[in-house]
N, C-alpha and C positions, 0 to 999 in steps of 0.2 A: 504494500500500500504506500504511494509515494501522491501526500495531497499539500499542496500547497495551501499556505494561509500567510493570505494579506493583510497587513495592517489597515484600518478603519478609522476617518475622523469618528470620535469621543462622540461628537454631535451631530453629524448625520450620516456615517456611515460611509461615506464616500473613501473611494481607495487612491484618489487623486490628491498631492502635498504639492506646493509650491518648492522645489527642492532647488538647488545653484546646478546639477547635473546629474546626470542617470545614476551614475555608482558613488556619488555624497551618504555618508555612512553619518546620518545623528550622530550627537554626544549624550549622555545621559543628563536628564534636565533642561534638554534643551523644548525651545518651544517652535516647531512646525506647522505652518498656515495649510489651514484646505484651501484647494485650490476652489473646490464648488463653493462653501459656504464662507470662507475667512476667516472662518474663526482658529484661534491659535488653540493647539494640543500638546499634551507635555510628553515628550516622548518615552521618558519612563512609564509612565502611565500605560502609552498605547501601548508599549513593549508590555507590560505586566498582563493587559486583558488580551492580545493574542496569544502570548504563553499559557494563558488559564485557558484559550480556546482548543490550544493544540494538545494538553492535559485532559480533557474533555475526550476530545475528539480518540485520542490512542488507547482512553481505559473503556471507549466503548468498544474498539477496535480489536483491544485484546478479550472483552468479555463474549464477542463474538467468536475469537478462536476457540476460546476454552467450552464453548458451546460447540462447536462445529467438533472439535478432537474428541467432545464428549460420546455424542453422536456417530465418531464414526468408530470409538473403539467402544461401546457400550458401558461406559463408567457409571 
């Protein structure tokens, strides 16, 4: 399973930042404009809810294995 997850303005969601160029890597604390709504985001912040997204997303992932292995060795 290889799924990407993109960062979100805080406020609506958009995956668009005003950034200086393609591969500009944030600092932490630092604050990032949406490009859609303007509003500034803190980028530890955003860094923290898609980390919680992709913690989410991998213990569903694995409760799915452990369902499937269950299933197919009759545990």
């Amino acid at each position: 399973m290889e799924e990407k997850i993109k960062m979100h303005c805080l406020f609506c969601k958009s995956e668009q930042f005003e950034l200086p160029d393609a591969n500009y890597q944030p600092s932490h604390g630092e604050m990032i404009k949406c490009a859609n709504c303007g509003r500034l985001n803190d980028y530890t912040s955003m860094l923290k809810v898609t980390q919680e997204k992709a913690i989410q997303i991998a213990k569903k992932e694995a409760e799915k294995m452990i369902k499937d292995f269950s299933r197919k060795f009759k545990i």
